[in-house]
NUNUMAR-91602 format. One record per residue: x, y, z of N, C-alpha, C in turn; residue in three letters. Coordinates in pm, whole numbers, plus 50000, padded with zeros to 5 digits. Each point is the difference from the previous one (the first is absolute). Layout:
XYZXYZXYZALA...
//
This chain:
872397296180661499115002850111500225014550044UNK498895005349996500225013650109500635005950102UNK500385010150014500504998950189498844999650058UNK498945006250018498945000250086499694986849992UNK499904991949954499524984949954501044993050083UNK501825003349972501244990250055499285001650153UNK499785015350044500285004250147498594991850042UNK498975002749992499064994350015499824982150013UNK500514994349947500574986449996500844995950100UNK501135011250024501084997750040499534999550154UNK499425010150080499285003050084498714990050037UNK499854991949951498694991550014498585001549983UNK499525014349922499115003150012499204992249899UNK500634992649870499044990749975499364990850046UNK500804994250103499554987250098498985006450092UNK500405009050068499265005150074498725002549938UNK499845010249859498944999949927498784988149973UNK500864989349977499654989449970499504990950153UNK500205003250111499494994950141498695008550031UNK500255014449936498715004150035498594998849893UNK500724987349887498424997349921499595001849886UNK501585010650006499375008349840501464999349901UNK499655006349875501494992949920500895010849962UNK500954997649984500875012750010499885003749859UNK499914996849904500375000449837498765012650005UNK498634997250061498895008849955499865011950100UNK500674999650149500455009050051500985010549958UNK501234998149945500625003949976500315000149804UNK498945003349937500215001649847500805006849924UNK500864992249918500645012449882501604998650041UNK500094993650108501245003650029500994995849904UNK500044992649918500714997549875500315008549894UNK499255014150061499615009149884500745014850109UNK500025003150068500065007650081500975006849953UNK500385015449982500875006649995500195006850125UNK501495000250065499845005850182499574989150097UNK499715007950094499404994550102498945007650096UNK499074999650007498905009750027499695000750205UNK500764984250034500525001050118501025002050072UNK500825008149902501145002050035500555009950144UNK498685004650020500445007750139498854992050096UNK500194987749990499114995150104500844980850077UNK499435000050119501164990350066499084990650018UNK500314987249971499124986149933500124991850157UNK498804997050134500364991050046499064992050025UNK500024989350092498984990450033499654997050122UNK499155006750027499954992550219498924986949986UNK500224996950103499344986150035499755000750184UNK499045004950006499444996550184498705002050026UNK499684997050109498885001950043498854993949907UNK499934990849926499004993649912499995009349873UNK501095009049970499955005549853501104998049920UNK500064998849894501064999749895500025013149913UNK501005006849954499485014149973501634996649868UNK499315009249930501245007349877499675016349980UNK501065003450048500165013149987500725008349887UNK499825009249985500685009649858499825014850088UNK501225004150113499535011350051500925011149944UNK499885010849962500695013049964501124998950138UNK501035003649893501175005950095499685015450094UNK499825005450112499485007050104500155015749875UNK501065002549929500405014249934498894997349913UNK499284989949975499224999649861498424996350047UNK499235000050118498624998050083499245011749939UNK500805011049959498595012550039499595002249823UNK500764987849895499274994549893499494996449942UNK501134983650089499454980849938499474997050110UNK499724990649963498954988950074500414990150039UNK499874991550104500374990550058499244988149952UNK499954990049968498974994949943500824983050070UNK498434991750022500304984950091499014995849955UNK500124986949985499384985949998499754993750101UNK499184991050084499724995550117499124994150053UNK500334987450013499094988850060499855002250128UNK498824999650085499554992850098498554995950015UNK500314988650089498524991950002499274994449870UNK500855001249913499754988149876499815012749926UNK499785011549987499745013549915500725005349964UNK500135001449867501285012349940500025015249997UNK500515009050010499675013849945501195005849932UNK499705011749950500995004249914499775012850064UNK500835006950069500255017450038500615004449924UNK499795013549973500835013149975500005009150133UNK500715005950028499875009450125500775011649941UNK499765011250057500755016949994499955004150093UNK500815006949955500005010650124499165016349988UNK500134998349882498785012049967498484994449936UNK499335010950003498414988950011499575000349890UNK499854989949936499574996249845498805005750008UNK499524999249875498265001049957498744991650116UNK500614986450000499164993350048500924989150103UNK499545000450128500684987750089499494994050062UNK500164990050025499004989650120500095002250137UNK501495006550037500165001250164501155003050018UNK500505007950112501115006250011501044986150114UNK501315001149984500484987850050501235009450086UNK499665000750167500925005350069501224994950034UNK500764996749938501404991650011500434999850126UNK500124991750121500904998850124501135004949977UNK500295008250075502104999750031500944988249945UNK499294987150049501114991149922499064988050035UNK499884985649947499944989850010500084988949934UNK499704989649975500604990349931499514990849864UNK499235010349958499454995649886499885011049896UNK500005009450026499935015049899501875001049976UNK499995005249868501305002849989500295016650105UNK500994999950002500905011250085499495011149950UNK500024999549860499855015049941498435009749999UNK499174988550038498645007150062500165001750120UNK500175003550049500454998350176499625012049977UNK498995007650144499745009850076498865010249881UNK499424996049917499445006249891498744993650001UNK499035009849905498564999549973499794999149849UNK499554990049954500284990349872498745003549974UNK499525007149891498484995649904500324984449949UNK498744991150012499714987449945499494999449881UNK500444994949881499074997049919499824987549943UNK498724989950056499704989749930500324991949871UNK500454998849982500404995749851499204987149946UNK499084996949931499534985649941500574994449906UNK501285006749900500374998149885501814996450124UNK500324987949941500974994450096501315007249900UNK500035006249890501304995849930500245011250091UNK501335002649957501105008650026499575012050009UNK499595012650004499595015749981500765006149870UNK501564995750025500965008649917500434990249845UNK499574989550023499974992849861498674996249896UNK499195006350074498395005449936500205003949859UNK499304995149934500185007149791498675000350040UNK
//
């Protein structure tokens, strides 16, 4: 098994994956194959409030003005798949003003202005062939 695959497991994000509808094997492809780890500078968590379930993949703060933060996220029976930056892609749906702090965004967006980008294709961004 992979590390990104052990950690990912290990962490619950398959279950979690799997609560929000969709399957982890086709989200997350290749990992059997993987040389590295392509999330390796990014911190894996899961909030749960306010009527959302979320999986996160956010860049460590030294590594934002790069990578991408990228989430999964149910509410009201609807899934989406984000990418967010901090610098402004080609194309974005909406800019996302991060609060100071609260209880459903991870820490590391805190106090920042996030480009949105829609995603319809659920897999992964960084395990894309």
């Amino acid at each position: 098994m992979h590390e990104l695959e052990k950690l990912l497991r290990a962490q619950g994000i398959d279950v979690t994956i799997k609560r929000l509808g969709l399957d982890f094997d086709t989200l997350f492809p290749g990992l059997e194959n993987l040389v590295g780890n392509p999330y390796r500078h990014h911190t894996w968590l899961v909030k749960e409030n306010h009527g959302f379930l979320v999986v996160n993949a956010i860049p460590d703060e030294k590594d934002q003005d790069h990578l991408f933060w990228e989430e999964w996220y149910s509410y009201k029976g609807e899934v989406h798949h984000h990418q967010l930056t901090l610098y402004k892609p080609f194309q974005h749906h909406e800019v996302f003003s991060a609060p100071a702090s609260d209880d459903i965004h991870p820490p590391q967006c805190f106090g920042k202005a996030w480009y949105v980008v829609e995603d319809p294709d659920m897999r992964s961004l960084l395990l894309r062939r």
